[in-house]
C-alpha positions as CSV (number, residue, x, y, z in Angstrom):
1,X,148.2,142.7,67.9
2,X,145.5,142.3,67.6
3,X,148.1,140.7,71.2
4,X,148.0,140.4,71.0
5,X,147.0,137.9,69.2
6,X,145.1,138.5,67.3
7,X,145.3,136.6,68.0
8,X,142.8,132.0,66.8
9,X,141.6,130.8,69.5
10,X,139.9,127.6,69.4
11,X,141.4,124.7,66.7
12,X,142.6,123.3,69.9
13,X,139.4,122.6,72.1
14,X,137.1,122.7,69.1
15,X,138.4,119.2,67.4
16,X,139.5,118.3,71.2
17,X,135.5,118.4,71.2
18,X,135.0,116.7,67.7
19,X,137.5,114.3,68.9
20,X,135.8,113.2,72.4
21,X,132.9,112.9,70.5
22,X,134.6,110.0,68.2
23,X,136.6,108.5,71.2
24,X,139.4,109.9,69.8
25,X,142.5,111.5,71.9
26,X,144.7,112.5,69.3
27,X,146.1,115.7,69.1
28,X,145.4,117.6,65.8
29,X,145.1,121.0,66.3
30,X,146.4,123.8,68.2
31,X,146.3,127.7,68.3
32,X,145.3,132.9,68.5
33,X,144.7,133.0,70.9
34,X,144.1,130.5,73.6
35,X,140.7,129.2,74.8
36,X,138.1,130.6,72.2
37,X,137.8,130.7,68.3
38,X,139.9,129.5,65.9
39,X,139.4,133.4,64.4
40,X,140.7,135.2,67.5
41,X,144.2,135.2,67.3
42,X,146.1,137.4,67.0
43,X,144.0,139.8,67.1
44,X,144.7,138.9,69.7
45,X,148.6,137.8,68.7
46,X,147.3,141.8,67.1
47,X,149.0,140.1,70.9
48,X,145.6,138.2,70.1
49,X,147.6,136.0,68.0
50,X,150.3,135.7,70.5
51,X,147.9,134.8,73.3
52,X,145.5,132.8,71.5
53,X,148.0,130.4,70.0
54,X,149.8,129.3,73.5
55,X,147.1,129.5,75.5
56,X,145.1,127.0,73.6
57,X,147.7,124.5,73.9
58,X,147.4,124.9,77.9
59,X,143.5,124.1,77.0
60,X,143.7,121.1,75.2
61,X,146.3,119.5,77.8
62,X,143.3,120.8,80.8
63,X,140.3,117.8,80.9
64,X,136.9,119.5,81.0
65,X,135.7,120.4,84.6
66,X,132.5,121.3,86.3
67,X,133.0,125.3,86.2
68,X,133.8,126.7,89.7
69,X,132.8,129.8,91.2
70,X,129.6,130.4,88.2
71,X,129.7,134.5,88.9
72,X,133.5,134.3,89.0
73,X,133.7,132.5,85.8
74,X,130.9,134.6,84.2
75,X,132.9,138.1,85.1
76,X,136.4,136.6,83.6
77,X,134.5,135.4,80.5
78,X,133.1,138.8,80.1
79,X,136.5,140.2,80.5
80,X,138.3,138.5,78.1
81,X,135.2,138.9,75.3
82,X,135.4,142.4,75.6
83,X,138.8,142.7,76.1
84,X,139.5,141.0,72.9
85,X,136.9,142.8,71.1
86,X,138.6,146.1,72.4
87,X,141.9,145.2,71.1
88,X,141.0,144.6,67.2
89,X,139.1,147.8,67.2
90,X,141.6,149.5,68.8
91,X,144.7,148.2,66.8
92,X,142.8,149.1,63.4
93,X,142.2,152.5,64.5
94,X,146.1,153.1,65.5
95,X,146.8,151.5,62.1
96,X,144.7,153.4,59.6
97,X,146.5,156.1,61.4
98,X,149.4,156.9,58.9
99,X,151.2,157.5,61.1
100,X,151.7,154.3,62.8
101,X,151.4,152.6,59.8
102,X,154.7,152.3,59.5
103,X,155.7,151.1,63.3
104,X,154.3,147.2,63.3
105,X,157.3,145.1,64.0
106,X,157.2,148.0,67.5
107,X,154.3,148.0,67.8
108,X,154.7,143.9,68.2
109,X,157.7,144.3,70.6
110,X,155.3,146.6,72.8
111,X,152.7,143.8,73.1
112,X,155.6,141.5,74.3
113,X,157.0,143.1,76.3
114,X,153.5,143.7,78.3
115,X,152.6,140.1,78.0
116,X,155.9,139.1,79.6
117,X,155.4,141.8,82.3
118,X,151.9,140.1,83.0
119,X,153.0,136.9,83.2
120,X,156.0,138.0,85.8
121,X,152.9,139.2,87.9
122,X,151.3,136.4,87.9
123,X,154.6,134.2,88.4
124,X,154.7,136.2,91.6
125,X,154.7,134.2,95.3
126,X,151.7,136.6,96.2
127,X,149.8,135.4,93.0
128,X,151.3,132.1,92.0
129,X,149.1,131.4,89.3
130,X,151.7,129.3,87.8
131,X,155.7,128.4,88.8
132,X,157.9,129.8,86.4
133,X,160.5,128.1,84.4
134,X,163.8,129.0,83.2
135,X,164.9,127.8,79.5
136,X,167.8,128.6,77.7
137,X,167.5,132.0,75.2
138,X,169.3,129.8,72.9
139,X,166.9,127.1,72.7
140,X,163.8,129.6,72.2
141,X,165.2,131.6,69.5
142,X,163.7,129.8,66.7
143,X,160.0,129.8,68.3
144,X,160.9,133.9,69.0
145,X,161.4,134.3,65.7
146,X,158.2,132.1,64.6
147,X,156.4,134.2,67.4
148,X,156.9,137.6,66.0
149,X,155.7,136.1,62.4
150,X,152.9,135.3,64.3
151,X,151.8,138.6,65.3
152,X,153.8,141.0,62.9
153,X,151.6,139.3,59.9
154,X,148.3,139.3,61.4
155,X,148.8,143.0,62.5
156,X,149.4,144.4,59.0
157,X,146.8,142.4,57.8
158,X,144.2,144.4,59.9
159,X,145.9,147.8,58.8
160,X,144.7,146.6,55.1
161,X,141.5,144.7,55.7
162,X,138.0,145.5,56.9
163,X,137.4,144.3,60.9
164,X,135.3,141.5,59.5
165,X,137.7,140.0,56.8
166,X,140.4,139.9,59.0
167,X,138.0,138.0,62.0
168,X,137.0,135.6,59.1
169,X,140.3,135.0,57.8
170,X,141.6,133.4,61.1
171,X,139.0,130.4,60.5
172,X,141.4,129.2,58.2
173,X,143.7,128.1,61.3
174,X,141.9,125.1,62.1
175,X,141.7,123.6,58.5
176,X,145.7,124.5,58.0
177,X,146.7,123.5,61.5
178,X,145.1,120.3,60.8
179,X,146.8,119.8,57.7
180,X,149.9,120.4,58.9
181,X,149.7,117.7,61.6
182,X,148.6,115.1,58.8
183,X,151.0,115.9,56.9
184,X,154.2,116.1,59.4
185,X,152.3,113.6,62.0
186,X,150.3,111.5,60.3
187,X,147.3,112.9,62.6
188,X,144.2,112.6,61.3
189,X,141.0,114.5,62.4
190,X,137.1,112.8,63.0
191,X,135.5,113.3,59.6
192,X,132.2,115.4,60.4
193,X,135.0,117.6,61.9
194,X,135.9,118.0,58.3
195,X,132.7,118.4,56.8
196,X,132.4,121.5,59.1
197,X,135.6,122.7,57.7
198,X,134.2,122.8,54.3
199,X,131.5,125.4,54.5
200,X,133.7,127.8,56.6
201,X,136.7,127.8,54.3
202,X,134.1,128.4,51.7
203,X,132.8,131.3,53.1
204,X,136.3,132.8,54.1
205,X,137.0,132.4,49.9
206,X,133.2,134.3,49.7
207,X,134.3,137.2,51.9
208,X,137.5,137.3,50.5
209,X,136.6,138.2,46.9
210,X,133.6,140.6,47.9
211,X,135.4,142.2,50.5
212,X,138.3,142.7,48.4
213,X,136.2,144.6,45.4
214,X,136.4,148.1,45.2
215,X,133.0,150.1,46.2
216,X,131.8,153.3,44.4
217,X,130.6,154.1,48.4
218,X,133.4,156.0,50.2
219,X,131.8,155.0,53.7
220,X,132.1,151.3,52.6
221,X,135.4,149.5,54.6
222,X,136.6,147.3,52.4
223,X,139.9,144.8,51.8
224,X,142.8,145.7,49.5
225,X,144.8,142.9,47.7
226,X,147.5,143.7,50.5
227,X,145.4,143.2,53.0
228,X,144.4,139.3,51.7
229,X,148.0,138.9,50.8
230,X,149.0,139.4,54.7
231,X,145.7,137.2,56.0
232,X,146.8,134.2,54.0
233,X,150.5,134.8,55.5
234,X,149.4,135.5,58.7
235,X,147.2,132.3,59.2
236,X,150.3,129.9,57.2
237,X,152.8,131.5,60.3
238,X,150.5,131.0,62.9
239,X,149.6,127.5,62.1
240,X,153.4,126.7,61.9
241,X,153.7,128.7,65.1
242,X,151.1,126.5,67.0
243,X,152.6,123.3,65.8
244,X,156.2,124.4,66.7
245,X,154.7,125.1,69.9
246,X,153.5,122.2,70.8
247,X,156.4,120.4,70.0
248,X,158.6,122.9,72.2
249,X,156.1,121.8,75.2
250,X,156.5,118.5,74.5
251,X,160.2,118.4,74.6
252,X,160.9,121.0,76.9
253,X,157.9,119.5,79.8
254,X,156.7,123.1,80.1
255,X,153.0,124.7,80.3
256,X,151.7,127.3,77.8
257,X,152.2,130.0,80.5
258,X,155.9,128.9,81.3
259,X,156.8,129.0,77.5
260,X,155.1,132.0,76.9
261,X,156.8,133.8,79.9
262,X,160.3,132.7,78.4
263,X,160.2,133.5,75.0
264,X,157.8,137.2,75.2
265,X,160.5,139.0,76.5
266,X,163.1,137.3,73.9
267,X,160.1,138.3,71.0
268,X,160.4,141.8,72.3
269,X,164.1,142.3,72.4
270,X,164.8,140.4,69.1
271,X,162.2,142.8,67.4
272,X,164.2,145.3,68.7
273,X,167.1,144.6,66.5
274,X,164.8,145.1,63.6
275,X,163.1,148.3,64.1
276,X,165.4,150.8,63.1
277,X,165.3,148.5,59.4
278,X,161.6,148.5,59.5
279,X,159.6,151.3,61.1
280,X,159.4,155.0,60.3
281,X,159.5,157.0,64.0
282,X,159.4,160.3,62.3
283,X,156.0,160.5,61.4
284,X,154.8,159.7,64.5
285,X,155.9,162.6,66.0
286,X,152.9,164.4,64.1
287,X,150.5,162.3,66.0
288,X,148.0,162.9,68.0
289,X,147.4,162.5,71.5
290,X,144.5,160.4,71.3
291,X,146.7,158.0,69.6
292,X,149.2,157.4,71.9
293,X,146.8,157.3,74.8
294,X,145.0,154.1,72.0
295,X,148.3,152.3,72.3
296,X,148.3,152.1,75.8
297,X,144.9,151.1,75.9
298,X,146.0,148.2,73.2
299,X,148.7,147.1,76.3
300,X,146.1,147.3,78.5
301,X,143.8,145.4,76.8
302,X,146.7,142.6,75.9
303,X,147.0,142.2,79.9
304,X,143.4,141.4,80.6
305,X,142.9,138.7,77.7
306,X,146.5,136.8,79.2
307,X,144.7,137.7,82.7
308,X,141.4,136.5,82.2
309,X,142.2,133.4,79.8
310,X,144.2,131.9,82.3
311,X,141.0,131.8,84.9
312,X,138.9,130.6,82.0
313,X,140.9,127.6,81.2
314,X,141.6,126.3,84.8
315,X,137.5,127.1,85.9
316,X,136.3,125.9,82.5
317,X,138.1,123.7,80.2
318,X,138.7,123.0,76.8
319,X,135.4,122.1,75.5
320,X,133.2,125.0,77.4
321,X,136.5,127.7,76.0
322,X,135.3,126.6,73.0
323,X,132.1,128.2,73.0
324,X,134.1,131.3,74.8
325,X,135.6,131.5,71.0
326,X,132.1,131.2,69.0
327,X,130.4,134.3,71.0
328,X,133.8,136.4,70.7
329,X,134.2,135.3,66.8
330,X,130.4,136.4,66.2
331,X,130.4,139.4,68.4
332,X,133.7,140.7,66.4
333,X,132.5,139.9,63.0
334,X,128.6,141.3,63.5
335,X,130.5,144.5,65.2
336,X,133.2,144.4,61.8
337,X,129.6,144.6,59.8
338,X,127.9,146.9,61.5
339,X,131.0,149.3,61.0
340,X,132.1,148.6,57.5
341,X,129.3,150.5,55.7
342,X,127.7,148.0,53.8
343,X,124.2,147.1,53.4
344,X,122.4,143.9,54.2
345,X,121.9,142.8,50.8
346,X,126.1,142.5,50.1
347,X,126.7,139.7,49.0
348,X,129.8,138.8,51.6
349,X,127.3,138.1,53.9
350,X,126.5,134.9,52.3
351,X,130.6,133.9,53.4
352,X,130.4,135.7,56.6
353,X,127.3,133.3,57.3
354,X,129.0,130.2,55.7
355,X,131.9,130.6,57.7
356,X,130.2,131.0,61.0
357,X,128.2,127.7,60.4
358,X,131.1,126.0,60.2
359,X,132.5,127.2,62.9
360,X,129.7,126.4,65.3
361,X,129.3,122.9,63.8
């Protein structure tokens, strides 16, 4: 979604960073997806938002480690950066399809449904990667619902928006996670973590309007209204999302993995409920091959980020995750670039470069 997420990544373990840094150990932020940028999420929970959201929260509960197994590490890092990658390119090309256009809230229930199959894997005796729990459907329903907001919005906000807008927008996630947890927990984060906030929300508001003006070049990928409508959503539901659940961990003594394997397969059956109020099946019949064969590849893709971030935050920790997020959030945004059509001298880059400076701060 983009799982997929996304899906954030990295409010968690960046001011987990800022906050070691100050001697701080309170909790202030959370998460897309998981153990990298703040701007990942969705895509990935795309599932990337999904997976970037509750993984984080594993993250910033894991103490920073000396990596283990440097090649290992190195290959799962590699995985999970171009797996995430892969996703976001290859959820906006099934959604400027038209005719998926109409199939998110499926689309959503897909990615679910794979992530809880992963995670059932991994629960496995012959893997044992983590031990699962069982919690009440009752109890989860509310964080299910929250879930699919989580992903559903992000996911149509890539069908209208340009690769690199969407990316961008998910920097807002830190700032409004933040703000949230000052505002219902009287959290506060260290203040040159909020002079690094500054410049990147700056930028996002930079991109925002360029991207979203109309170009007399028909090659140029831009941003409709729509499009920034469902971004600002998006990163509001998400933030909520990652708040609720850390409070759901909290009270419920569970990992991010154990959550997550409970309440996927609860997203994916809920959203069933809604599709036939939602999507549109019958122009999908008129698509192509190719397209279906993309969606499997999205699935597929939504499997190796849960995979891979798992081994990334037990080998690596919070703080080196962290930087996991900056290359995938740069990588994304100068590929978004590269494949939007527009020339150096646009003036969005002057936000695209804001934003990224204060998201490496």
């Amino acid at each position: 979604m983009a799982p997929s997420h996304v899906e954030a990544e990295a409010e968690k373990g960046h001011l987990l960073q800022e906050e070691e840094d100050e001697g701080s150990s309170s909790e202030v932020s959370g998460g897309r997806t998981a153990v990298a940028s703040p701007t990942n999420r969705l895509a990935s929970m795309d599932i990337e938002g999904l997976n970037d959201v509750d993984v984080e929260k594993e993250a910033a509960n894991t103490q920073e480690r000396p990596p283990k197994h440097g090649a290992k590490l190195i290959a799962w890092i590699s995985l999970n950066t171009l797996a995430t990658i892969g996703i976001i390119f290859t959820n906006k090309a099934i959604f400027s399809d038209p005719s998926f256009q109409r199939c998110q809230v499926s689309f959503a229930s897909f990615h679910f449904f794979v992530t809880g199959l992963t995670l059932f894997v991994l629960s496995r005796p012959h893997f044992a990667m983590f031990t699962p729990e069982q919690i009440r459907i009752k109890t989860l329903l509310p964080l299910a619902v929250a879930m699919s907001l989580n992903v559903i919005l992000p996911n149509a906000s890539l069908q209208f928006s340009s690769v690199t807008f969407y990316q961008l927008a998910r920097i807002l996630l830190t700032p409004t996670v933040a703000f949230i947890n000052y505002i219902f927990y009287s959290t506060s984060i260290p203040r040159p973590a909020v002079y690094a906030l500054i410049p990147a929300c700056v930028g996002v508001g930079i991109v925002s309007y360029y991207d979203s003006k109309s170009s007399s070049n028909p090659k140029v990928k831009s941003t409709s209204f729509t499009g920034v409508i469902f971004a600002f959503a998006g990163v509001i539901a998400s933030s909520l999302y990652t708040v609720w659940v850390s409070s759901y961990q909290k009270a419920l003594k569970v990992n991010s993995m154990q959550l997550l394997y409970n309440q996927a397969p609860i997203g994916g059956v809920l959203l069933l409920y809604v599709v036939p109020w939602t999507d549109n099946f019958w122009t999908v019949n008129d698509a192509p091959l190719n397209k279906w064969m993309l969606i499997l590849l999205s699935g597929a893709f939504a499997a190796m980020i849960n995979l891979s971030q798992f081994f990334i935050i037990g080998q690596a920790g919070p703080v080196s995750s962290t930087v996991v997020g900056h290359l995938k959030t740069c990588a994304i945004v100068t590929l978004g670039w590269i494949t939007s059509g527009r020339s150096v001298g646009d003036k969005s880059i002057l936000g695209i470069l804001l934003a990224i400076a204060g998201i490496v701060a």
